[in-house]
Wavefront OBJ file of the C-alpha trace (Angstrom):
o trace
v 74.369 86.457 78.659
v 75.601 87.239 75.391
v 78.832 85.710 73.575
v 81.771 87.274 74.278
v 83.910 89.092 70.776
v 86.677 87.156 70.119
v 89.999 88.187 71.227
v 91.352 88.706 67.647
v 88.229 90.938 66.850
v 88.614 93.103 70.069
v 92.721 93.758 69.237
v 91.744 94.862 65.534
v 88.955 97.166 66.753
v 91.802 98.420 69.859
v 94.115 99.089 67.198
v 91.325 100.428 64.852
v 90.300 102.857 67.704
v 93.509 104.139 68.535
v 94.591 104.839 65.111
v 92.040 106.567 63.820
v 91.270 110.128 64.455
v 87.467 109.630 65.143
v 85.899 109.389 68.410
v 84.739 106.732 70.418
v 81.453 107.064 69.624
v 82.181 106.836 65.957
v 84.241 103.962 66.186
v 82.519 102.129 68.304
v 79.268 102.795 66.102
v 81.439 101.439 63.157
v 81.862 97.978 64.933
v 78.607 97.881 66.187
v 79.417 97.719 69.418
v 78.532 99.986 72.509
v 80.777 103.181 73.248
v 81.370 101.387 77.208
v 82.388 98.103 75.454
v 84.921 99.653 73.414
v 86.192 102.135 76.769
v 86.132 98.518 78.882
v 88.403 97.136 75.759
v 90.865 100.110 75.400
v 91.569 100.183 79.413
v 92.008 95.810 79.070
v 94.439 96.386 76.548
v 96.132 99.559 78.359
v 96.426 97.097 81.213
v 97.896 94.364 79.457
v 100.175 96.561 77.568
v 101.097 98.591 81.036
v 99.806 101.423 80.349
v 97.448 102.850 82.753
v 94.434 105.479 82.448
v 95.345 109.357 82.154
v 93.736 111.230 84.707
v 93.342 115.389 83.943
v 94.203 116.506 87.622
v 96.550 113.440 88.450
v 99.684 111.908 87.263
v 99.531 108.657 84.710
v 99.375 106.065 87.296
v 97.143 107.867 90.224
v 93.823 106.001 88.765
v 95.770 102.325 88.995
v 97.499 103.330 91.817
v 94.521 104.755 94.255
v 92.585 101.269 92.817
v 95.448 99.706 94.368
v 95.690 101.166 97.534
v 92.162 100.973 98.115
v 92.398 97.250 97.613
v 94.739 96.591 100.230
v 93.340 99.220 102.408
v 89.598 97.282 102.393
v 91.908 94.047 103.173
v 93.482 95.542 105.828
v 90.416 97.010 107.403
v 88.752 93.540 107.290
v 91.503 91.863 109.092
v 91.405 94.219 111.618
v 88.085 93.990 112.199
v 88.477 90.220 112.315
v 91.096 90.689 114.916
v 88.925 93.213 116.744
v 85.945 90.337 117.066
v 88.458 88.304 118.294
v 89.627 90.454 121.432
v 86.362 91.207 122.355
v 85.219 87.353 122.142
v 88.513 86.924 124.693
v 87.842 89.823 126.453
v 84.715 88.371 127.397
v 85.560 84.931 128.129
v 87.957 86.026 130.374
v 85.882 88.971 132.114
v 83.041 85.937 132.883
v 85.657 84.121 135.049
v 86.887 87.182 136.988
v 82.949 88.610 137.719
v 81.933 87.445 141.087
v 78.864 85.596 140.727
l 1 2 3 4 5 6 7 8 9 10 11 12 13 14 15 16 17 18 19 20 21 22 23 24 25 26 27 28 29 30 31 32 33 34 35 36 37 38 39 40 41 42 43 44 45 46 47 48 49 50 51 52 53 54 55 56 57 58 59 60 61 62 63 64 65 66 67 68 69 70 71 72 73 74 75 76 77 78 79 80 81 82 83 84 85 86 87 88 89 90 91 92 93 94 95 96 97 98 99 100 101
């Protein structure tokens, strides 16, 4: 696994980025770092600054806000399949007592 950037490097090349009027490509290139690494960087620091991604056909927030919602929708669905097991674990228990024999 390679080293991670520092954190001071990764701000200056953020700000370097977003400042400049070249594309991603070229200022990644100018780092020497991948054009993904610097995306993954520029969404962390959108994050931590809360901002949130622009989608074209969506509002600001619909990216961080469907990424959300799917989160808690995948933890409810696993609950209620938990909960599901459970009945029919019960449901059997109790059918074995009431079949005659």
């Amino acid at each position: 696994m390679p080293t991670p950037f520092p954190e001071e490097f990764r701000r200056d090349v953020v700000a370097v980025a977003r400042q400049s009027g070249r594309s991603r490509a070229e200022a990644a290139r100018s780092f020497g770092i991948s054009e993904s690494c610097l995306g993954r960087w520029l969404k962390m620091a959108d994050r931590g600054n809360g901002k949130t991604a622009q989608s074209s056909d969506s509002g600001p927030t619909a990216g961080v806000d469907l990424e959300v919602e799917n989160r808690e929708l995948r933890k409810r669905a696993k609950q209620l399949e938990q909960e599901n097991e459970i009945l029919r674990r019960a449901t059997a228990y109790f059918a074995r007592d009431v079949l005659p024999k």
